[in-house]
Each structure stands twice: as structure tokens, then as C-alpha cells.
Chimera marker file (.cmm) of the C-alpha trace (Angstrom):
<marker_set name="trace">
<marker id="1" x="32.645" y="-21.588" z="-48.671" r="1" g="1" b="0" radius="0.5"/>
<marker id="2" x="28.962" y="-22.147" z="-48.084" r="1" g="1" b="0" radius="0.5"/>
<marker id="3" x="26.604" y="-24.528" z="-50.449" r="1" g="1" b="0" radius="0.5"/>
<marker id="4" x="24.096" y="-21.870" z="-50.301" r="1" g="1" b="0" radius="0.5"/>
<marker id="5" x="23.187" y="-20.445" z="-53.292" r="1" g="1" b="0" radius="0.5"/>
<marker id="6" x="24.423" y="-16.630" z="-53.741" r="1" g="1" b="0" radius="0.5"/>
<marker id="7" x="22.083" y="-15.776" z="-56.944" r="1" g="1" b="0" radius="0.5"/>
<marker id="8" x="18.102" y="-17.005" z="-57.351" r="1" g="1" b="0" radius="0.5"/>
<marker id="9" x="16.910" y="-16.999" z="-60.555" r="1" g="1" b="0" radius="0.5"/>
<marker id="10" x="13.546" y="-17.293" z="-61.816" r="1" g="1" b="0" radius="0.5"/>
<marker id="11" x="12.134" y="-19.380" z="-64.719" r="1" g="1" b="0" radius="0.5"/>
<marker id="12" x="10.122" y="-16.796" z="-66.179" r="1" g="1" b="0" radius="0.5"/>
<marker id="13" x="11.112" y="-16.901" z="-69.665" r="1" g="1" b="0" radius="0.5"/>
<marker id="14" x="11.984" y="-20.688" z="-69.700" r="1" g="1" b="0" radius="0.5"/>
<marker id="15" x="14.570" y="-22.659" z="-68.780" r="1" g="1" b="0" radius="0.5"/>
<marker id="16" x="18.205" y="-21.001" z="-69.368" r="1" g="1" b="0" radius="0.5"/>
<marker id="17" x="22.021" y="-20.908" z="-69.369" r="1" g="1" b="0" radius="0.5"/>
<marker id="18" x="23.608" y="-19.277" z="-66.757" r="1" g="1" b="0" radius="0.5"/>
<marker id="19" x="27.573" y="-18.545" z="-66.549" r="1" g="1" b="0" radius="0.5"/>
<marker id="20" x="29.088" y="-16.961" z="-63.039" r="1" g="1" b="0" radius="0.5"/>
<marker id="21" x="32.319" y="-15.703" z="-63.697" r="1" g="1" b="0" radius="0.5"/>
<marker id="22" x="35.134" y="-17.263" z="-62.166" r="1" g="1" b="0" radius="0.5"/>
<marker id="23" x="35.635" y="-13.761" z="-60.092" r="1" g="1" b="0" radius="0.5"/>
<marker id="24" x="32.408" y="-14.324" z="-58.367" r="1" g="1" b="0" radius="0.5"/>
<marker id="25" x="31.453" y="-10.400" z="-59.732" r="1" g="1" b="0" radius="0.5"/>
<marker id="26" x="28.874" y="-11.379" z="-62.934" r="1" g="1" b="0" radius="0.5"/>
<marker id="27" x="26.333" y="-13.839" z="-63.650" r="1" g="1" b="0" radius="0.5"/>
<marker id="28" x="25.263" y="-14.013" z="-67.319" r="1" g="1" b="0" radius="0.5"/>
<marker id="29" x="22.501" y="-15.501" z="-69.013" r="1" g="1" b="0" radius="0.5"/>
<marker id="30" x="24.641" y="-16.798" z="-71.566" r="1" g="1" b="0" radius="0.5"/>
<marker id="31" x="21.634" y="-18.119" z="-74.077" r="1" g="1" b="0" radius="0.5"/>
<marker id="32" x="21.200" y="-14.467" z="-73.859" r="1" g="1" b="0" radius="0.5"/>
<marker id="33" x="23.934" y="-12.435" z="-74.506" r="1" g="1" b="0" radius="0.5"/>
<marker id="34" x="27.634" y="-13.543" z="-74.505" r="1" g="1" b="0" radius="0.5"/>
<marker id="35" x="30.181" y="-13.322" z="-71.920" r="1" g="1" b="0" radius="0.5"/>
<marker id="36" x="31.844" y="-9.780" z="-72.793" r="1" g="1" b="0" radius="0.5"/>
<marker id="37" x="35.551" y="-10.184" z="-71.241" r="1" g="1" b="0" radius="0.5"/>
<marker id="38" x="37.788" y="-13.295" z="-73.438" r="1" g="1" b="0" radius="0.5"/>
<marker id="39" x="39.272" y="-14.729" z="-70.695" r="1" g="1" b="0" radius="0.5"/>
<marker id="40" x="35.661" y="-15.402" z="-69.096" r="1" g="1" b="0" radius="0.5"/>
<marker id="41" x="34.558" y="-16.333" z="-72.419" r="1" g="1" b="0" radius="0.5"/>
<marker id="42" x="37.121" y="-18.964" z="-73.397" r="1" g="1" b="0" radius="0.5"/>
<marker id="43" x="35.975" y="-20.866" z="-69.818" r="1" g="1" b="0" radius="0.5"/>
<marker id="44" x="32.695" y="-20.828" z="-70.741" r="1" g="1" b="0" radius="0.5"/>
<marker id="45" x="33.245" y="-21.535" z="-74.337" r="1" g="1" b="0" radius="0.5"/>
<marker id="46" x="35.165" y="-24.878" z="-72.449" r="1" g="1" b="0" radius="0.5"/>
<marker id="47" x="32.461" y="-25.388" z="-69.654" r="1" g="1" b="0" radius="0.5"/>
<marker id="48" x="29.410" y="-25.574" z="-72.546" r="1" g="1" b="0" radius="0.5"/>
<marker id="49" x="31.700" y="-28.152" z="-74.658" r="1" g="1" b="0" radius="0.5"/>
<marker id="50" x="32.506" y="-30.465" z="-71.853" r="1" g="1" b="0" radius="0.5"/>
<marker id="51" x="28.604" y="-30.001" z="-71.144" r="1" g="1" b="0" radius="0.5"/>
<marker id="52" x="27.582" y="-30.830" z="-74.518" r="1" g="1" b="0" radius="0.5"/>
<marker id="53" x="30.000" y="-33.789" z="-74.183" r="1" g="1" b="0" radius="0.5"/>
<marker id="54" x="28.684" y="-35.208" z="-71.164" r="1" g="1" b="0" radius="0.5"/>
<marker id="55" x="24.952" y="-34.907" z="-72.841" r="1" g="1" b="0" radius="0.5"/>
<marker id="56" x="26.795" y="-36.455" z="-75.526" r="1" g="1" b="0" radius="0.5"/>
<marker id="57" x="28.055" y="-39.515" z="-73.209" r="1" g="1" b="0" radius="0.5"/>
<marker id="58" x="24.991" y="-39.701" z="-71.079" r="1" g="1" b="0" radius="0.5"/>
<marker id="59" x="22.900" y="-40.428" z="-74.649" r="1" g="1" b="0" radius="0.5"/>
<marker id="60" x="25.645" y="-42.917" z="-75.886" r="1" g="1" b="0" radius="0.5"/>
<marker id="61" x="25.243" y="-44.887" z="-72.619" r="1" g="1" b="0" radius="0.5"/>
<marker id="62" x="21.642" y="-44.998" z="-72.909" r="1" g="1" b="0" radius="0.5"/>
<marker id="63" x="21.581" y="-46.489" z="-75.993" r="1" g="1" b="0" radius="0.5"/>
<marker id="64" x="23.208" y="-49.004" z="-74.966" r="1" g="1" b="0" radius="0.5"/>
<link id1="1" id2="2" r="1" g="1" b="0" radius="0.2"/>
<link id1="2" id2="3" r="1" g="1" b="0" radius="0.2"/>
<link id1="3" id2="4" r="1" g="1" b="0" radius="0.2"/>
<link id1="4" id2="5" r="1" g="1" b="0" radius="0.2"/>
<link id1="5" id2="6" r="1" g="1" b="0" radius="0.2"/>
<link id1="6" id2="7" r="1" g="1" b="0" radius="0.2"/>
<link id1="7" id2="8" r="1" g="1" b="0" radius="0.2"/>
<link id1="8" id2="9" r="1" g="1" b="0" radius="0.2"/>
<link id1="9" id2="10" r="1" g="1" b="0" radius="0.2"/>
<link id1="10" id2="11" r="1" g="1" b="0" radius="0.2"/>
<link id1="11" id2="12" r="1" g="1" b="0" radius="0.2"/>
<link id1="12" id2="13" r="1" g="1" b="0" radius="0.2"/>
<link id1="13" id2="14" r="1" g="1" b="0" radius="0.2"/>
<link id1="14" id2="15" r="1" g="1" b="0" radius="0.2"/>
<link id1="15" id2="16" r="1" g="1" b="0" radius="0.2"/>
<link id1="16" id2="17" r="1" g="1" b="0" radius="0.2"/>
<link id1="17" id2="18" r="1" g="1" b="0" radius="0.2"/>
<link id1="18" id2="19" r="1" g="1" b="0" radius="0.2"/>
<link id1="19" id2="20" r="1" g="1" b="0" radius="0.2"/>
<link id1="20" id2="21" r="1" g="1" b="0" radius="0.2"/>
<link id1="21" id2="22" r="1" g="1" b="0" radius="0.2"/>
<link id1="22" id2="23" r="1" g="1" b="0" radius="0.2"/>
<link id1="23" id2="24" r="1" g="1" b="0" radius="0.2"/>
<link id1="24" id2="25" r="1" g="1" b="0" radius="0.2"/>
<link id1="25" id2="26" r="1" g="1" b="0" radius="0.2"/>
<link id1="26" id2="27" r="1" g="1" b="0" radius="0.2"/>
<link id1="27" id2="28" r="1" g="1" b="0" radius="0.2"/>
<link id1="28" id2="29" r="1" g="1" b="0" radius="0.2"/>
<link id1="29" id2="30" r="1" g="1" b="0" radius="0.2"/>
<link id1="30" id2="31" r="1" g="1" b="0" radius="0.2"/>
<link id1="31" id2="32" r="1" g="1" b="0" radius="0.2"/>
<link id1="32" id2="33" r="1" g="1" b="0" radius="0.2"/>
<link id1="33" id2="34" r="1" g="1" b="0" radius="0.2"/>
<link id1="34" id2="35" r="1" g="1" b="0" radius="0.2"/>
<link id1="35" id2="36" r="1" g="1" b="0" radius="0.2"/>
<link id1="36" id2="37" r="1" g="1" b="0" radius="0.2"/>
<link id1="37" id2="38" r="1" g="1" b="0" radius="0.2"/>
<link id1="38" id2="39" r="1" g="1" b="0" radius="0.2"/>
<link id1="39" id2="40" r="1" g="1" b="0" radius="0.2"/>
<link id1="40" id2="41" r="1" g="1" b="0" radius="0.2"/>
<link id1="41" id2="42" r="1" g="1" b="0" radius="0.2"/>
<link id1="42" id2="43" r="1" g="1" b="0" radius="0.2"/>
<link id1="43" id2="44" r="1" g="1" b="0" radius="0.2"/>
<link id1="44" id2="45" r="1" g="1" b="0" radius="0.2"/>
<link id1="45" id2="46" r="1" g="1" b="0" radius="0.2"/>
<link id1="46" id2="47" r="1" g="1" b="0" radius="0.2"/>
<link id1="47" id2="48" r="1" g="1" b="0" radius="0.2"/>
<link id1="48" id2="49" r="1" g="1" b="0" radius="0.2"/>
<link id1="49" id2="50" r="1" g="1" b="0" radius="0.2"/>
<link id1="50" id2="51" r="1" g="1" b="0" radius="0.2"/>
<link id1="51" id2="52" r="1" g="1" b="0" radius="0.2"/>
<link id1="52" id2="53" r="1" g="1" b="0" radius="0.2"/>
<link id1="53" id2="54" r="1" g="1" b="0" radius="0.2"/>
<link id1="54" id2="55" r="1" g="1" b="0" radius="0.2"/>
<link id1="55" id2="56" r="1" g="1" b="0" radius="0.2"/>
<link id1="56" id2="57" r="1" g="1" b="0" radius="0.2"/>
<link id1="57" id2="58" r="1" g="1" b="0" radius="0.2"/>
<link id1="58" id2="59" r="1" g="1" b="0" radius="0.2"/>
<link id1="59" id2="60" r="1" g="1" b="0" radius="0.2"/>
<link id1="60" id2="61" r="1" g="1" b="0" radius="0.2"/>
<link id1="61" id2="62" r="1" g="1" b="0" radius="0.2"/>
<link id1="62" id2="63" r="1" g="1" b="0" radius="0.2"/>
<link id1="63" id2="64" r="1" g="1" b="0" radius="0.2"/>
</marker_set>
């Protein structure tokens, strides 16, 4: 495994959410449209909450 990135995206409409699924076969813009297949869409569902909860954490800290 390389860290080079496989996909470029552009910032042409703003900043946005991007899911790849864990098959390496579909990147989705997932402020978008949703992730079609469930199993895909349960890990992302989990990704954006532990997301949200590190934003969460990150703000909690900062407050400190």
C-alpha cells in the first residue's frame, strides 16, 4: 500500500464529504447523495458519528 492518493477531487462546489468504500470500487460524495449498498452505509453512518464526536471532543477541550 502506497500513501499516494488514488482519487483527486476538486473544490469546485465547496468543501465536501467524501466516503470510499471499504472495497476500494466507489467514492461518494456523501453530502450529496447517500451511500446506496447498507453494509457501506452502516460504516459510514459509524465513520460520520465518530467524526462528529471527535469535533465534539476537539471543541470540549478547547473550552477548556
Amino acid at each position: 500500500m502506497t500513501d499516494t492518493a488514488a482519487f483527486t477531487f476538486t473544490a469546485d462546489r465547496g468543501p465536501c464529504i467524501v466516503y470510499a468504500s471499504s472495497t476500494g470500487d466507489a467514492i461518494t460524495l456523501v453530502d450529496h447523495m447517500p451511500v446506496s449498498d447498507a453494509r457501506e452505509r452502516a460504516i459510514c453512518r459509524a465513520l460520520l458519528v465518530h467524526a462528529l464526536a471527535l469535533l465534539d471532543d476537539d471543541a470540549t477541550e478547547g473550552a477548556r
